[in-house]
C-alpha positions as CSV (number, residue, x, y, z in Angstrom):
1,X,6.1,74.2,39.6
2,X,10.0,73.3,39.2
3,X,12.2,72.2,41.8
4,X,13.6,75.3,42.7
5,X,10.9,77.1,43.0
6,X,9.0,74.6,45.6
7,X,9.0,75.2,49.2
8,X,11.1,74.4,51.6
9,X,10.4,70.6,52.9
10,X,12.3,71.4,56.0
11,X,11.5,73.7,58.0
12,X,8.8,75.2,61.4
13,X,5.7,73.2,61.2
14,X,6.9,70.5,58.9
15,X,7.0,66.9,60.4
16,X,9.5,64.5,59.8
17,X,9.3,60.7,59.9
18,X,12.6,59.3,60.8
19,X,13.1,55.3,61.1
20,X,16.4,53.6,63.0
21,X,15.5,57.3,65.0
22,X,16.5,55.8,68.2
23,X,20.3,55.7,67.5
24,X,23.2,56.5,65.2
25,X,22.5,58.6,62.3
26,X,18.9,58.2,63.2
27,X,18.7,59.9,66.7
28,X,20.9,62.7,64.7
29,X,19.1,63.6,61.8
30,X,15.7,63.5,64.4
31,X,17.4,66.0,66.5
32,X,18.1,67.9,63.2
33,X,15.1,68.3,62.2
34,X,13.7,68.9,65.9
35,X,16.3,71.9,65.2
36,X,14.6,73.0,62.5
37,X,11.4,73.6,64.1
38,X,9.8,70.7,62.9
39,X,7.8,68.2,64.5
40,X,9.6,64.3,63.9
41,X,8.4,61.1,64.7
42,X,10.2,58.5,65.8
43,X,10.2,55.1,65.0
44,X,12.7,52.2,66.2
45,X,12.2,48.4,66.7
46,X,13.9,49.1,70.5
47,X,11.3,50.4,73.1
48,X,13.7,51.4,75.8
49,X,15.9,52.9,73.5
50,X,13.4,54.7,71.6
51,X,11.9,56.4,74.8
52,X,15.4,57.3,76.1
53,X,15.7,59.1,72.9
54,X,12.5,60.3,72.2
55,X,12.4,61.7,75.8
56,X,15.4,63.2,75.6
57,X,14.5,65.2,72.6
58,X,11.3,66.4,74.1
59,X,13.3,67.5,76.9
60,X,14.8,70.1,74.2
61,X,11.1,71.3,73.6
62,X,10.9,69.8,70.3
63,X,7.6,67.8,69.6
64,X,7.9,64.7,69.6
65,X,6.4,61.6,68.9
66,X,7.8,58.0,69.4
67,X,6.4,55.1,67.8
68,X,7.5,51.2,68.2
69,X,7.8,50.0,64.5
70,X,9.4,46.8,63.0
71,X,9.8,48.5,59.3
72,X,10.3,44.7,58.2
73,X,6.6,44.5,58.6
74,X,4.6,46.3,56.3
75,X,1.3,46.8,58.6
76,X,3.6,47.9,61.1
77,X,4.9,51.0,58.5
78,X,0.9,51.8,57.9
79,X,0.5,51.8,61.6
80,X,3.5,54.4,62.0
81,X,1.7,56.4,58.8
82,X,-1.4,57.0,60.7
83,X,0.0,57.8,63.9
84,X,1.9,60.3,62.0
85,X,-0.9,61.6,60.4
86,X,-3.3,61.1,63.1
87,X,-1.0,63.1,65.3
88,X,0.2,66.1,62.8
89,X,-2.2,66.0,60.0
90,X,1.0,65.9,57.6
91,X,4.0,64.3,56.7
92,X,6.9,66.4,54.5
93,X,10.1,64.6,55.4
94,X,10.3,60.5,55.5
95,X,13.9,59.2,55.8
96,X,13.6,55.4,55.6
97,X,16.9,55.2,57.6
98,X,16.7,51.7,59.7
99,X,19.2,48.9,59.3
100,X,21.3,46.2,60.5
101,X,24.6,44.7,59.5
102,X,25.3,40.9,59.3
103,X,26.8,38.2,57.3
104,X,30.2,37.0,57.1
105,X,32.4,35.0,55.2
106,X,31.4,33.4,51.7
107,X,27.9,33.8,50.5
108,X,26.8,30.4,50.3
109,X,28.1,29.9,54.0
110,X,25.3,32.8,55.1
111,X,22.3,30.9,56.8
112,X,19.0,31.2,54.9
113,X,17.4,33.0,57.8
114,X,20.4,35.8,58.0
115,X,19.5,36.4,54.6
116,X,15.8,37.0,55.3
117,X,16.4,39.3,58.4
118,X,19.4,41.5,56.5
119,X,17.5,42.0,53.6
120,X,13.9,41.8,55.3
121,X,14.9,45.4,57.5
122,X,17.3,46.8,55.0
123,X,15.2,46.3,51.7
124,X,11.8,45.2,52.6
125,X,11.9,48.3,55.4
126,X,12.8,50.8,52.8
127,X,10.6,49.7,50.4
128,X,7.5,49.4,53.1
129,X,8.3,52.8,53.7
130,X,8.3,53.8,50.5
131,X,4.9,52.3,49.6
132,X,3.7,53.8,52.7
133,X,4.5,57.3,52.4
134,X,5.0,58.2,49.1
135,X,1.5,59.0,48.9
136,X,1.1,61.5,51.6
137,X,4.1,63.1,50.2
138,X,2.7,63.9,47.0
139,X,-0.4,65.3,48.5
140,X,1.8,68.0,50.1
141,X,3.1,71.2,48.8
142,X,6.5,69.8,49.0
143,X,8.4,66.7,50.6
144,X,11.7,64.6,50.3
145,X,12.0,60.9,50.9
146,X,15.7,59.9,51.9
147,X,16.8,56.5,51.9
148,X,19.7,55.3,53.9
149,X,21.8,53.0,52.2
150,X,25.5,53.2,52.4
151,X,29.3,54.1,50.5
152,X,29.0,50.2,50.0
153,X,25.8,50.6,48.2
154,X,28.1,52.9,46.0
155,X,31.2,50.4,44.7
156,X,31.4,46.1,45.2
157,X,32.4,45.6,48.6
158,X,33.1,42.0,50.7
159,X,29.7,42.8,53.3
160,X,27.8,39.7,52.0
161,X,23.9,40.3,52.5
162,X,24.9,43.5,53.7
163,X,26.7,44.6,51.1
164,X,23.6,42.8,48.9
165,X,21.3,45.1,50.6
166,X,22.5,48.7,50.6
167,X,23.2,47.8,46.4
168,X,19.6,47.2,46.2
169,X,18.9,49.9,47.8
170,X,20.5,52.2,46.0
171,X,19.1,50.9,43.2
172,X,15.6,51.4,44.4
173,X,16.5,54.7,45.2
174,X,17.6,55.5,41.6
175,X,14.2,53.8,40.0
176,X,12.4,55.9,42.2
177,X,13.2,58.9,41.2
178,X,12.9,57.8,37.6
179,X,9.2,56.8,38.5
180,X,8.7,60.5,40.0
181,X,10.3,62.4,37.0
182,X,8.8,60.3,34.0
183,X,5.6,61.4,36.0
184,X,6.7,65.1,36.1
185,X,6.7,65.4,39.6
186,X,8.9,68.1,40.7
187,X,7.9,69.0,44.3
188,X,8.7,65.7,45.8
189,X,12.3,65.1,46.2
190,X,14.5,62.2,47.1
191,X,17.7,61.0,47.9
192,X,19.8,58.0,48.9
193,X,22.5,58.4,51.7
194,X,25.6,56.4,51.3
195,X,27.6,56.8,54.3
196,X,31.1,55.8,55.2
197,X,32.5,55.4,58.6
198,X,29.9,57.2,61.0
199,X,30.1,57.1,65.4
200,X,27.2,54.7,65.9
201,X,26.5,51.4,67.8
202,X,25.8,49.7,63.9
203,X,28.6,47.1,64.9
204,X,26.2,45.7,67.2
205,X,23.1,45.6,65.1
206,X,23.2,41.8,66.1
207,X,21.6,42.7,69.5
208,X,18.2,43.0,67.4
209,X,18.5,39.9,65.9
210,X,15.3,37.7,65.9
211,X,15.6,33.8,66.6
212,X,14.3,33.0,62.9
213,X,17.9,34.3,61.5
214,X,19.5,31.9,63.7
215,X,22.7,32.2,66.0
216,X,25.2,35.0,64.8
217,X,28.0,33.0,63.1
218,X,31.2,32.5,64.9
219,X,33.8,34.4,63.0
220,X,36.9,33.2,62.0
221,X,40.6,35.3,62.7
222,X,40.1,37.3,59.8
223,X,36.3,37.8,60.6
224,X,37.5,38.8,64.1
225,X,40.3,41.3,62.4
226,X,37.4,43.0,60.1
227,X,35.6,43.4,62.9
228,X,37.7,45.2,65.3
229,X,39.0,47.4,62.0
230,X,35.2,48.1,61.7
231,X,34.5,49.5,64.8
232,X,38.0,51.0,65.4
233,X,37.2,53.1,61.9
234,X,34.0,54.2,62.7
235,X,35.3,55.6,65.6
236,X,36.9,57.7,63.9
237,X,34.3,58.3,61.1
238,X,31.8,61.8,61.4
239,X,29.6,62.2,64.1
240,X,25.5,61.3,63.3
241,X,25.1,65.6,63.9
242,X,27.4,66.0,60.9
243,X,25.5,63.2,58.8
244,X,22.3,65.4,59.7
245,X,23.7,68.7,58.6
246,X,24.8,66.9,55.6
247,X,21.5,65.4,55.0
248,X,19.6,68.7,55.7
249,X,21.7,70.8,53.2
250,X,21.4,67.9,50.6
251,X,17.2,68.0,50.9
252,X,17.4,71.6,50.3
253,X,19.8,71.2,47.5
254,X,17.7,68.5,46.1
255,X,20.7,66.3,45.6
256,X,20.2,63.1,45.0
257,X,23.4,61.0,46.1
258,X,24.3,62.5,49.5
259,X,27.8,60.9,50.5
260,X,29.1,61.8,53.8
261,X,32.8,61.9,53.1
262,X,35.1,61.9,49.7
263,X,38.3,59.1,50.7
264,X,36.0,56.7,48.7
265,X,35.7,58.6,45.6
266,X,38.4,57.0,43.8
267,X,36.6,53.4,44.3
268,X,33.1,54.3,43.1
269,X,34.8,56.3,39.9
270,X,37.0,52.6,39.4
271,X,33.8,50.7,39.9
272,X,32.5,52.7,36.9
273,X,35.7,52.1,34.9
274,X,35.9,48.0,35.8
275,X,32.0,47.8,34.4
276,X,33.3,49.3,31.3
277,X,36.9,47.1,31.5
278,X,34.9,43.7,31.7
279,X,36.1,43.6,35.4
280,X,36.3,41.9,37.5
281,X,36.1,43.7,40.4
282,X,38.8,45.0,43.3
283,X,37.8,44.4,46.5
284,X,38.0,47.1,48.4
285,X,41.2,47.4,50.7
286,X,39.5,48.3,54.2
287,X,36.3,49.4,55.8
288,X,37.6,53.1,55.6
């Protein structure tokens, strides 16, 4: 079957599993979907949160189910699997979309347990999810597995185990679909997202932070500067709806890199040209 004759993996009576769903682009591409007429379940670390937004989608008539997952932790993404499953019967739609910022300043500064907590949700939780649910997607007639990673995942950036992170993931993401095609899968899709600014609470990731990463470290003046230049950018960045439309019409496009805006095209393209040049690299000028 090729890809563009497979069915829609979006669409009334599919179900969606969306992780981070509790917030940001999370709660948006969960009340995407919920447009669509599919059911979504919805996974977070944060149990208050999670039911606000779970109950608040419900509300809309959509059907819903929460579910209470650390995606760091792999039994917790096979729990979230068979709730799923136990609850639909199906899963077409996985977008492995949970993640946390953190990490300042030079690398070796970064306390070991930082390290293990960035890249334990933002590359362990992807991964989990992909070992997860990769299986049930090939059993169906047609599914799509997005992973979130980020525009800094796209060109070098100064977001330390961050930064580290969303690379990897994009990486991942790119392996994957190698995997699927030298296997001649065609009615599985997938895609990484790399967004840019978005209007989400992601600046304060560190609320979620476990005592094994240690305290946050204090930032300096210019840590203080990039933060306030963070958050005053994403305020202006799109809106999570907007990231969902964009993500719905790349899963039905079957594109593979889904970016959310084009003012960093001229730093992935020179990222290209400085692996060719011998580098090094350019840091990027701001968070924009």
């Amino acid at each position: 079957m090729s890809a563009s004759s497979t069915p829609d993996p979006v669409g009334p009576g599919r179900v969606a599993v969306v992780t981070g769903a509790a917030s940001g682009i999370g709660q948006g591409l969960a009340g995407r979907f919920a447009a669509e007429g599919m059911r979504v379940v919805m996974a977070d670390v944060e149990e208050p949160a999670l039911s606000k937004a779970a109950a608040g989608l419900a509300g809309t008539g959509a059907s819903v189910l929460p579910v209470v997952t650390d995606v760091s932790d792999r039994a917790a993404v096979e729990a979230l699997r068979e709730a799923a499953l136990s609850a639909f019967g199906a899963v077409h739609v996985v977008c492995n979309n949970a993640g946390v910022g953190g990490g300042h300043g030079p690398l070796w500064e970064c306390p070991p347990g930082e390290w293990d907590w960035v890249l334990g949700v933002n590359l362990d939780g992807v991964m989990n999810g992909v070992r997860t649910f990769m299986p049930v997607l090939l059993e169906q007639d047609a599914g799509h597995l997005l992973n979130t990673s980020s525009i800094f995942g796209a060109f070098a950036g100064t977001l330390g185990p961050y930064g580290v992170s969303k690379h990897a993931v994009t990486a991942l993401t790119e392996t994957l679909s190698f995997n699927l095609r030298s296997l001649g899968v065609t009615h599985v899709g997938v895609s990484v997202l790399c967004p840019g600014a978005v209007r989400t609470n992601f600046g304060t990731s560190s609320r979620n932070r476990p005592a094994s990463a240690g305290l946050a470290p204090v930032s300096d003046e210019a840590g203080q500067a990039a933060a306030e230049r963070f958050s005053q950018l994403s305020a202006l960045g799109a809106s999570p709806a907007e990231v969902a439309a964009l993500v719905v019409d790349g899963i039905r496009a079957r594109r593979f890199y889904i970016l959310t805006a084009d003012n960093r095209n001229d730093a992935v393209l020179r990222r290209g040209a400085e692996i060719v040049a011998g580098g090094p690299p350019e840091p990027p000028v701001s968070f924009a």
